[in-house]
N, C-alpha and C positions, 0 to 999 in steps of 0.2 A: 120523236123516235125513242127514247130513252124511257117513256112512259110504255109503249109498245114493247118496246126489250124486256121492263121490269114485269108486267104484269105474266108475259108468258113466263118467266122465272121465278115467279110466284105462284103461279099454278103448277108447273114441275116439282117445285122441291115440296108442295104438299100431299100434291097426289104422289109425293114417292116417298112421302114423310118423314124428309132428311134434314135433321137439326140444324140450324145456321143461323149464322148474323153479321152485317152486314159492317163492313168499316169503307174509308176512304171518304169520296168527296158525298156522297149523299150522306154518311151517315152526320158526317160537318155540318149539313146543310140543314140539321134536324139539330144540333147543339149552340153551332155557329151561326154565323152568316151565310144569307142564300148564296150558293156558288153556281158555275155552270161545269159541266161534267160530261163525257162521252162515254165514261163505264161505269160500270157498277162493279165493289170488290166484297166477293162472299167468300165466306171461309164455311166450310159445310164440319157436322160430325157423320161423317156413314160407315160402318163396318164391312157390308155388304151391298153388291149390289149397284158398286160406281161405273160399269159399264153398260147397266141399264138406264141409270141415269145418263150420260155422255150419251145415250145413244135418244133418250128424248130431247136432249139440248138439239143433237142434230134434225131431229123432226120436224121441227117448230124452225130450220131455217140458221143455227148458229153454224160455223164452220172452222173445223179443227183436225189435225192431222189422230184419228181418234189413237191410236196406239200410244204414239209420241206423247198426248195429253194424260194418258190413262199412266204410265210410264213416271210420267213428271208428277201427278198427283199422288202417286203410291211412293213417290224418292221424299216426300213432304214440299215440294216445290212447286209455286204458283202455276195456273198455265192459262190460256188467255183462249176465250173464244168468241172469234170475231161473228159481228150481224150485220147484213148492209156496208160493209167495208169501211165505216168510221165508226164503228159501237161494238162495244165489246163488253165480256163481264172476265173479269179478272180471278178464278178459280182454287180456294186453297185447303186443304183439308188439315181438321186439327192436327196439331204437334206438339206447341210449347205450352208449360201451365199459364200462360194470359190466354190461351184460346181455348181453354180449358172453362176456365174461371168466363171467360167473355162471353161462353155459351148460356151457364148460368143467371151471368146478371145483365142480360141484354135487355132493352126496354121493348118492348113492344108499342110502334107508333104508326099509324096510319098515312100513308103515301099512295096519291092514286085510289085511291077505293079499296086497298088491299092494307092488307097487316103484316109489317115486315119487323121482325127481330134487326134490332140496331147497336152496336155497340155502348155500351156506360159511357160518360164524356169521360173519364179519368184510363178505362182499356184505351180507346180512340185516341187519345192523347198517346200514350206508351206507341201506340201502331205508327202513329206519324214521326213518334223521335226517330224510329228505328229508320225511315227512310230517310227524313229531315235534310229535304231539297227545303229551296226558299219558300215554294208554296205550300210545303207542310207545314214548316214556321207560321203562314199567314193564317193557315188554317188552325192550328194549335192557337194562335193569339186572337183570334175570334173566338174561340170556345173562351178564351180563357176570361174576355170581354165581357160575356153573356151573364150578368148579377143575378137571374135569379138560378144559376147551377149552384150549389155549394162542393167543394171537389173534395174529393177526400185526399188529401196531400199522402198521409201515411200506406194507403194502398197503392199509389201511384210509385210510391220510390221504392213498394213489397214487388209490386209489377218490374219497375226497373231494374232491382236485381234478381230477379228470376230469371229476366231478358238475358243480361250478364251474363249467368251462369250458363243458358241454356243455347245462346245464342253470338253473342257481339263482346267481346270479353272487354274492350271501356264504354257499354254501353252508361254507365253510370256519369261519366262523364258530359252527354247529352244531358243526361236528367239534370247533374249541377247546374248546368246554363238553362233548365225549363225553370227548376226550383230558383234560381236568382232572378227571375224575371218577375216572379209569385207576385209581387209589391207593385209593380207597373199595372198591372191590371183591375 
C-alpha cells in the first residue's frame, strides 16, 4: 500500500513541480535500518498554487477536510492526509532555516522506481531530536550505526541552534544528549 501511496505522490508533486524532501521513517529507512511505516512525511517548498495541489491529493483518493488543511498548511503547521484509512502522508510546508537548508542538500535516492529528494542524515537527525519519542531515539541510533555515513557533527549542532532559536528554546539540550552519545556508535 505504501508503495501505491508513494508513487501517486510522486507523480503529483512533479507534474506540479513542487520542491520537497522527504523526512521520517522512510527517509531512516534509506540512512538507517529498514523500518516498517504507514506514512510518508514531506515537507514541500510552494509559493503558489497549494490548493491546486490539495485538490490533486484529493483526486487520486487522499482524504482531508481541504480548507482545515489548507488553513493548517499556510499557519506553518503539519496536516495529515489520510488514503485507505491506515496510510497517510504527513504534510508540511517550509518555515524554519533546517527546511530551508534540507531543500538544498537533500540526496536524491531511488525508491520504487521513482526518485525521491530525501533528507541529509545530519537534517534527519535534527527532525527526529525535535520529536524525540523512543522510536526516534531508535531511529537516530541506527543512522548513527551506519559506518559508511561520515556526519558532519558541526552542522548538526549549526542545525540545532537554529532549531533553538527559531523553534524549542532547550532544543540544545536534546542535542547535548545526541552529542554524548557520538562515541557509542
Amino acid at each position: 500500500m505504501l508503495k501505491e501511496i508513494s508513487i501517486k505522490v510522486n507523480k503529483i508533486l512533479n507534474s506540479k513541480k513542487v520542491d520537497y524532501f522527504i523526512i521520517g521513517r522512510i527517509a531512516v529507512a534509506c540512512w538507517g535500518n529498514p523500518v516498517t511505516t504507514l506514512n510518508m512525511d514531506i515537507v514541500i517548498s510552494i509559493k503558489k498554487g497549494l490548493e491546486e495541489l490539495l485538490d490533486e491529493f484529493a483526486k487520486v483518493g487522499f482524504k482531508f477536510e481541504k480548507e482545515r488543511t489548507y488553513k493548517k498548511l499556510m499557519d506553518g503547521k503539519p496536516a495529515k492526509l489520510w488514503y485507505k484509512e491506515d496510510f497517510s502522508i504527513d504534510l508540511r510546508i517550509v518555515r524554519f532555516t533546517i527546511d530551508f537548508e534540507s531543500l538544498s542538500s537533500a540526496k536524491k535516492i531511488k525508491i520504487w522506481n521513482n526518485e525521491w529528494k530525501i533528507a541529509a542524515p545530519e537534517e534527519l537527525i535534527i527532525y527526529k531530536l525535535g520529536s524525540a519519542k523512543s522510536r526516534d531515539w531508535e531511529d537516530i541510533k541506527s543512522i548513527l550505526r551506519n559506518k559508511t555515513i561520515k556526519l558532519d557533527w558541526d552542522r548538526m549542532e549549526y542545525l540545532a541552534k537554529t532549531l533553538q532559536d527559531e523553534f524549542e528554546k532547550n532544543f540544545l539540550k536534546k542535542y547535548e544528549k545526541l552529542r554524548n552519545m557520538r562515541g557509542n556508535y
